[in-house]
Each structure stands twice: as structure tokens, then as C-alpha cells.
Residue, then its C-alpha position, 0 to 999 in steps of 0.5 A: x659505153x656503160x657497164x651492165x650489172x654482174x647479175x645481168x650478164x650472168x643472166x644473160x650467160x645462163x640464157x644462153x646455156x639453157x638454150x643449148x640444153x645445160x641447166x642444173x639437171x644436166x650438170x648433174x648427169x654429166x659429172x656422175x656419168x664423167x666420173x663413173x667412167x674415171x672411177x673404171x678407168x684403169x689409169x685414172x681411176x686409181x689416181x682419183x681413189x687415192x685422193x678421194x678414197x670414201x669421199x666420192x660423195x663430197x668429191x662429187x657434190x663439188x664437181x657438181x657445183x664446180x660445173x655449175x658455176x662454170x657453164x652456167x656462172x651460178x657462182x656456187x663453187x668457192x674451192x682452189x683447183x689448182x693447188x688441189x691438183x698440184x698435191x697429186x702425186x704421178x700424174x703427167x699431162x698424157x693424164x690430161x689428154x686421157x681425162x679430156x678424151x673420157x670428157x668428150x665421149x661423156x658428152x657425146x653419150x650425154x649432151x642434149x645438144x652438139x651446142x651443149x657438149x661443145x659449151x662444156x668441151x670449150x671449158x674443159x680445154x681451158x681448165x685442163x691447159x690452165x692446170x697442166x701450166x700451174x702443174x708442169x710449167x711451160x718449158x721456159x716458165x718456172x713452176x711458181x710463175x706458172x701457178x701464180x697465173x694459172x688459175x682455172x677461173x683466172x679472167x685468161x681460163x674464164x669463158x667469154x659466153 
């Protein structure tokens, strides 16, 4: 068996987003869309404003290249999430569940595509569980064990297409 180059199979993943509709313009409109509904949200939104405060700009831009690299594997976000998210201050996991639901109705208002929103919804599941694990643990796994294994982009979190 031989070993395709990097570039081929990120070639091949991008393929196969663009034909369910994702690209770059969609990225875009989803988290600008995703992230008005967080900044309304009366749980949510004051969780973020505290963090971000003036900064939605910056905080935006990153989401923006965040999603890239995870839907379409562009490989043009270098940030640490999980130690970013562990910093917040009162958030519990039903926050998780209220950020996954406002996710899935964005794509479900947004996606060109059923494929396209479920590309995306698959991602954000694996993201949200490997955060809330770095954040809170699992019953029988202490926090510190969790955040050395839990990272959103870790080969476990990382989609298969």
C-alpha cells in the first residue's frame, strides 16, 4: 500500500466539500451568521462579550479561518482552543449543548446543501465533545488527563472526509 502526499488527500477533501457546497464564501457566511445568533443569545452572548469584548473583529477573522481549516483542511488556523476554552469562567456543558443547538439551526437557515450542513454539524459534535472533555473531564479521568488528550484537531477529533 503507498502513502498518498498530504497535498493530494487535502486535495481530495476539498473536492469533496466543494460538492456539497462548502467553500471559503460559505465558511464565511456561516460563522458571521452562527456568531450574530451567539452575540443575541441571552446565555451565550454575555459568556462571549466578556472574553471578546472589542475584539469581535479579530475573534471573527479566526473563527473564519478556524472553519476553513476544519471543513476544508486549508491548514490556515494555528491557535490552541482547548486551552483558550479552559480559561472561561462559568461555563458548564448544557452551554455546549445551547451552542451545538444554535449551530444546527444556523445550518439549517444557511447550508446550500443538507451534505454541507451535516459536513459541518459532524465537525462541531466532535469539537464540542472534545472540549467539554479537556474542560470538565470525564467522571473517572482527571481534568489534566483530559487536556492532554483532548484536542479539537488531535487525530481522534480530526475528520475522516
Amino acid at each position: 500500500m503507498s502513502i498518498r502526499p498530504v497535498h493530494e488527500r487535502r486535495t481530495e477533501l476539498q473536492q469533496a466539500a466543494a460538492a456539497k457546497g462548502v467553500d471559503l464564501a460559505y465558511v464565511s457566511l456561516l460563522v458571521d451568521a452562527f456568531y450574530t445568533r451567539i452575540r443575541a443569545h441571552p446565555e451565550l452572548g454575555p459568556i462571549f462579550e466578556r472574553v471578546i469584548g472589542d475584539g469581535w473583529d479579530f475573534h471573527l477573522k479566526r473563527m473564519k479561518e478556524f472553519w476553513t481549516s476544519v471543513a476544508l483542511q486549508a491548514g490556515s488556523y494555528s491557535g490552541k482552543p482547548v486551552p483558550a476554552h479552559q480559561r472561561l469562567e462559568g461555563v458548564t456543558p448544557e452551554h455546549f449543548r445551547t451552542w451545538l443547538s444554535l449551530f444546527r439551526s444556523t445550518l439549517d437557515d444557511t447550508a446550500p446543501s443538507p451534505e454541507a450542513a451535516e459536513h459541518f454539524m459532524v465537525r462541531a459534535e466532535r469539537i464540542a465533545e472534545s472540549l467539554q472533555l479537556a474542560m470538565f473531564g470525564l467522571p473517572d479521568l482527571p481534568k489534566q488527563a483530559a487536556g492532554a488528550v483532548a484536542s479539537p484537531m488531535s487525530a481522534r477529533a480530526r475528520p475522516k472526509s
